[in-house]
Every structure is written in structure tokens, then in C-alpha cells.
N, C-alpha and C positions, 0 to 999 in steps of 0.2 A: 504494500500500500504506500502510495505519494506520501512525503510530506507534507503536500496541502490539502490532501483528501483525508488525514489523521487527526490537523488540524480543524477541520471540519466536525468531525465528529461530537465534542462537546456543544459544541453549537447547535446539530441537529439533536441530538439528546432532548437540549433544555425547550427548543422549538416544540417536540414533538411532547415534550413535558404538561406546555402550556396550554396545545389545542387540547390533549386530555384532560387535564383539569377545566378547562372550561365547559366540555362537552358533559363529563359529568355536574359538573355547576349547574347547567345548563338543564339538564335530565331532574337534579335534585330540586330546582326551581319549580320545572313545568309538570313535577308532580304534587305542590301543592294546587296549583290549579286544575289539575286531574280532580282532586280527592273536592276541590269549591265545587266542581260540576259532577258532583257524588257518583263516582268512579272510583274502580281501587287501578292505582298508579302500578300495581306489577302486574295486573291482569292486563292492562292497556299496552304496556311495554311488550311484556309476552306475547300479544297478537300482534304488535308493529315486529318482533324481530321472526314472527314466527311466517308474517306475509312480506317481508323481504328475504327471508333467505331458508325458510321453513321446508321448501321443497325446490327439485329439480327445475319447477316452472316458474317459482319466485325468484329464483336465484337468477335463473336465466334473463328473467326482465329486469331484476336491478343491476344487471352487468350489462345488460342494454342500454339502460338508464344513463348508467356511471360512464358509458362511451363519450357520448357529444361533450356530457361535465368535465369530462379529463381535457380535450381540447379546448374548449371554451374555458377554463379555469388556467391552463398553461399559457395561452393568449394573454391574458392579463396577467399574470404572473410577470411572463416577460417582459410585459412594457412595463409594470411596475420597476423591475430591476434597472430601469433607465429610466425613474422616475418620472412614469407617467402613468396617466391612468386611461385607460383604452376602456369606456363605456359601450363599445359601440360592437361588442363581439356580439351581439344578436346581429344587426346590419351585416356583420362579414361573414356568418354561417348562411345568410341568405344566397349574399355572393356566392359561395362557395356551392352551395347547394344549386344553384341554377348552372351555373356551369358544367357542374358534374354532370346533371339530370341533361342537359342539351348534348353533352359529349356521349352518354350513356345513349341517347335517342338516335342521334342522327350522325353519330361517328361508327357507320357499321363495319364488316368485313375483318375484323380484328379478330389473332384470336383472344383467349380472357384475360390470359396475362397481360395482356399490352393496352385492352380495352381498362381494364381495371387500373393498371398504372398511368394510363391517360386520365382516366375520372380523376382520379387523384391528385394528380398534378395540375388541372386545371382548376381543380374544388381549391387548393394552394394557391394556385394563382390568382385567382378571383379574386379570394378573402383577402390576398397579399397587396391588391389595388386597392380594394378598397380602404384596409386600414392606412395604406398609403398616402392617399387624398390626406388626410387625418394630420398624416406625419409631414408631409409637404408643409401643407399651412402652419405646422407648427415651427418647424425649421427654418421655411423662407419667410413668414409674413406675421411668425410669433402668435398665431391664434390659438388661443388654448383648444388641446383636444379633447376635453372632457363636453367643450360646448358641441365642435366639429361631429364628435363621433356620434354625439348624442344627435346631432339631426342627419348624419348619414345613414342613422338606423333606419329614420323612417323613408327616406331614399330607396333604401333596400326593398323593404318590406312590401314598400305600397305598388313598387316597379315591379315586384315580382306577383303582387297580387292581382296587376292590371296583366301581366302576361297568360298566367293561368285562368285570368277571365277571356280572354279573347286571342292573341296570338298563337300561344302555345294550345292551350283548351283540345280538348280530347271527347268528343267530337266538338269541332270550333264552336264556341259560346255558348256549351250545354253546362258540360260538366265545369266547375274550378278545379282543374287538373289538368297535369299534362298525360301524354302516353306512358306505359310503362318502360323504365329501361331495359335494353335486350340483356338477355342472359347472361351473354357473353361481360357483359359489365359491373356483373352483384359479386359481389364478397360470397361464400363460403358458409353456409351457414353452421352453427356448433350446436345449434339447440332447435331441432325444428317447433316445439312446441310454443317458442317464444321469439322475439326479433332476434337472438342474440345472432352475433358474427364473429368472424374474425377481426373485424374491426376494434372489437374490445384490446387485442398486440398489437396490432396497427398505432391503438394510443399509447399503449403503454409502452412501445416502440420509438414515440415520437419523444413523451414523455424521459426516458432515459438519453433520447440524444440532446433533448433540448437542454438537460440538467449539463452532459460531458460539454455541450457549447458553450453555457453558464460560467461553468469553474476551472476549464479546463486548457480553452483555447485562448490568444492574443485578444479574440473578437469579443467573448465574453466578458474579459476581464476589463474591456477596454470600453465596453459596456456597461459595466458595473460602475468603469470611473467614474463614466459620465453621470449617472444614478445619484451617486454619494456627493458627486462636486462639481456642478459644470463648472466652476472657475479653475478648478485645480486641475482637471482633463484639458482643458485649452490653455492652460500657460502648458503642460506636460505635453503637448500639440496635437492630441486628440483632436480631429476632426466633428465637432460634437452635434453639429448639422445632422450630417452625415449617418453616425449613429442614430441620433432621433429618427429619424427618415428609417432609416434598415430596421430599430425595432417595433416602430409602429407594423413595416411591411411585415415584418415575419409574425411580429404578434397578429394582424389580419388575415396572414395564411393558418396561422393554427387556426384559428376561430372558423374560418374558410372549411377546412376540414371535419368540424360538424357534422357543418353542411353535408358537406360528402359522404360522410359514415351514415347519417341517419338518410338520404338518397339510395345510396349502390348497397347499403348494409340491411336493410331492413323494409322504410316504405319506397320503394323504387319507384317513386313516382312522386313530384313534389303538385304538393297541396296549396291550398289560402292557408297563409298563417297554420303551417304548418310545425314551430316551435311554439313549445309550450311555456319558453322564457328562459334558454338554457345558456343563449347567452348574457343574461342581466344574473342567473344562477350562478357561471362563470364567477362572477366579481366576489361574489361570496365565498364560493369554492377557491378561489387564490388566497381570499386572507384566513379563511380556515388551513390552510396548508403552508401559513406563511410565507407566500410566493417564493415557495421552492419545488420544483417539479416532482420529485417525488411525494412530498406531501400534498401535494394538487391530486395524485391521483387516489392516496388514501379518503382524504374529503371529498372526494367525487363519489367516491363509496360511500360514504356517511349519506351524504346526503340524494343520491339514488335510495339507497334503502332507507331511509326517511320517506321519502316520498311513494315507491311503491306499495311498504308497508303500513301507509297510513291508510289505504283502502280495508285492508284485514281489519284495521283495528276499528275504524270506522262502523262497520257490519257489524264485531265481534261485542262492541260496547257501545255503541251508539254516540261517541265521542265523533267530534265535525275534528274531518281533515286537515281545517283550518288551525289546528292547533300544533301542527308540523310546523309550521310558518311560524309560530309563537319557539319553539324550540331554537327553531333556526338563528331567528334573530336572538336570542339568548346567547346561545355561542359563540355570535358576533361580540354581541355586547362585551361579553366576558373578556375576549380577549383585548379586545378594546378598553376595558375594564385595566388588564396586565399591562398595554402597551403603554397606555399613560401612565401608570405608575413606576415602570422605568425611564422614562423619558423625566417626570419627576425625581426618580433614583439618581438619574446622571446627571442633572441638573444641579442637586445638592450636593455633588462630589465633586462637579465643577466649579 
């Protein structure tokens, strides 16, 4: 093992310390309002963990779940590491998703290999413009991206909503939908009972390279500067532009990738508003995992099986789903709760 990767290790320890205390915090909280809504809080828990991972078909859809969260959650991740915040990774899964779905349609004669590594690379590409637009303006014309991304989402959404009403439409302007993509274009399936795919390695694939880009290479570390200090990266003669610009794009290609997984991996065919929110999930999913890639794809976990086990639990006790979303944001808080209290810590020792 590196020297800098040993050096690491304390660090993720105490990381991976905090999201679990908070998630327990988190748990211990939203079981006294379990017991106000005269619930017992371990029966409610036992049907949430028993309808996310309780059988071969639960499990299969919260690793469904946990696919698009692992790229959408590593998107912001990364741009946070170069201090920024990319709200827009719903916007770039659209990208990425329409692309796919158009190459998957009307890119035929392939065989799967190549048709599938197309989708992909083009699902990358897309997301990788879009978030790029983002990163432009912030670079050459200093427009914050958190306003930029936030109206390219609806850019996104609403362009792909008027295609699959009328352009794209499957028969033209009946259905909101386009065609299915050919065969030759779908990922692999691991689970037929469920969406699940191969797409689930595919992230956690992405996931491990984005972490060795992170800490490993000139480009990450050079990325990080800029992150920590743009004045201290451009007297060090970082090009800090430049970087802005590259992680917004690549943060946009991961987000892009969603797109793609939940297209060629599962609904092969893209719908109206067919995300349920996974890139505004994303932003959650990075700071549960402390925008670091492996912890993105732990919390992506959490919070798939949060969410598909809140139907079981729902059925099982009559408890509203809506009380997932009270967990959630608990977690947040919590850690949010830690981060300012070291930021307070270092303050005073400053």
C-alpha cells in the first residue's frame, strides 16, 4: 500500500465514523416519531429492512435503485472536490438519457458490444455538455453554477418532455414515449424478476476509477488544489479555469450516465419525467458519503433501501412513506450537525 493511500486511511475511518453515527442518530430520532404516530419503531424498521433486502426481488430493486444514486451522487461529489456545487445532475441524467435512448434506436447494425459501449459513451457525452455549459459560464463569465445548473435542469427536462410528446413519440403524438431500444443495446440482465443489471459494476466500476482519478493522478490532485484554494492553485500555476470547466464536464458525464443505466439497463425506453428525483437524491447521496467515491456508493445503498423498503413498511404498519424523507433529512442534518462543530473545533485552535 502507497504512502498516500495509508495516509488516507485515518481519515476515511473517522468519515465513515460520522455518517454512522449520524444514521443511527438519525434512526434513534425518527423512532420517537414512529412511537407519536402509535407505531412500534422495531416493527416499522423490520418491514423497511425486510422490503429492501428481505428477498431475492427486494434486493434486486434496491441495487436497481442504488445504480443511477451511485452516479448521480459521484457527479457531485466530484465537482464538490473542486469546490463546486453541481445542482443540476437531474438536467445531465436527462442529457445522458436521451442520447443513449437515440443511439440505442437509430444506431443499428452493431453488434452488443459496441452498440452498448456506444450508448454509453454518448449517455457521457451528453451529461459531459451539459454540465459543461455550467462550467463555461463559470470559468469565463464567473456565473455561479449552482444558479446555471439549476435552470439547465429545467432545459433538460422540459426538451426532453416536448421530444417524447411529439418528435421522438412512439406512434408520433400518441404515446409520451419513444421506441424501445434494440436488443443489441441493453445491458445484461442479473435479476430477471427485477430491473436489476449489470449496470449496478458498471457504477461501481466508475465509482472506483473516479476515486484512483481523485487521489491518485496529477489531474486529481490538481483538482483538489483548486477545491481547497483557488488562490494558492494559480500562484502554484494551476490553470484553475480550466479545471472548473473539466470538473463541471466530467461531473455532467457521470450524472449523464444515469441517464444511460436507467435507458439501456432497465426501462429501455425513455418516458415524460421519467426520474423520480435521483439527480437532486444525488446531492444528498455525496454528502452522506462525504464526497468521497466510495462512500457515495455505500449511501447510495442506504438510501435505495430506504426508499424501496418504505413501501413494505408502509403496507406492513400503515406508517406514510413520507417518513423516509423525514429520516433522510435527519442524516443530513446530523452530519451537518458534526461539520459545524468542527469547523467551530478548528476555529478555536486557531
Amino acid at each position: 500500500m502507497s504512502q498516500a493511500a495509508t495516509a488516507r486511511i485515518p481519515e476515511v475511518l473517522r468519515a465513515t465514523s460520522i455518517s454512522l453515527a449520524a444514521i443511527v442518530l438519525a434512526l434513534a430520532a425518527s423512532a420517537v416519531l414512529i412511537l407519536l404516530a402509535g407505531a412500534d419503531p422495531l416493527a416499522a424498521y423490520w418491514a423497511l429492512l425486510q422490503g429492501a433486502v428481505g428477498d431475492g426481488f427486494a434486493l434486486g430493486n434496491t441495487l436497481a435503485r442504488t445504480t443511477p444514486l451511485i452516479f448521480t451522487g459521484l457527479a457531485v461529489a466530484f465537482a464538490f472536490r473542486c469546490n463546486l456545487l453541481n445542482i443540476g445532475a437531474e438536467g445531465q441524467l436527462y442529457a445522458g438519457a436521451l442520447a443513449s435512448v437515440v443511439i440505442g434506436i437509430y444506431l443499428t447494425g452493431l453488434p452488443a458490444v459496441l452498440h452498448i459501449a456506444f450508448a454509453i459513451a454518448g449517455g457521457f457525452l451528453a451529461g459531459a455538455a451539459w454540465g459543461g455549459i455550467a462550467g463555461y459560464l463559470r470559468a469565463a463569465r464567473g456565473i455561479n453554477e449552482i444558479i446555471s445548473t439549476i435552470m439547465l435542469n429545467f432545459v433538460a427536462i422540459f426538451f426532453v418532455s416536448y421530444l417524447v410528446h411529439g418528435p421522438l413519440a412512439e406512434p408520433p403524438g400518441f404515446f409520451h414515449q419513444t421506441a424501445m431500444v434494440a436488443e443489441s443495446a441493453r445491458l445484461p440482465v442479473l435479476y430477471a424478476k427485477s430491473d436489476l443489471s449489470i449496470a449496478i459494476f458498471i457504477a461501481v466500476g466508475f465509482a472506483l476509477v473516479t476515486a484512483y482519478v481523485l487521489w491518485r493522478t496529477p489531474f486529481g490532485l490538481k483538482l483538489r488544489a483548486v477545491g481547497e484554494s483557488t488562490g494558492t492553485a494559480r500562484f502554484a500555476g494551476v490553470p484553475v479555469n480550466r479545471y472548473v470547466f473539466g470538473a463541471m464536464s466530467v461531473s455532467g458525464g457521470l450524472a449523464g450516465l444515469a441517464g444511460t443505466a436507467e435507458m439501456i439497463g432497465g426501462q429501455y425506453r425513455l418516458l415524460d419525467f421519467f426520474s423520480p428525483g435521483y439527480g437532486f437524491d444525488g446531492i444528498a447521496v455525496a454528502f452522506l458519503g462525504r464526497s468521497d467515491p466510495i462512500g457515495v456508493v455505500f449511501a447510495a445503498f442506504l438510501f435505495a433501501a430506504l426508499r424501496v423498503g418504505a413501501n413494505h413498511m408502509q403496507r406492513t404498519t400503515g406508517l406514510p412513506t413520507s417518513l423516509i424523507l423525514v429520516i433522510q433529512g435527519m442524516v443530513i442534518l446530523f452530519i451537518l450537525c458534526v461539520a459545524v462543530l468542527e469547523w467551530y473545533r478548528r476555529r478555536q485552535r486557531g
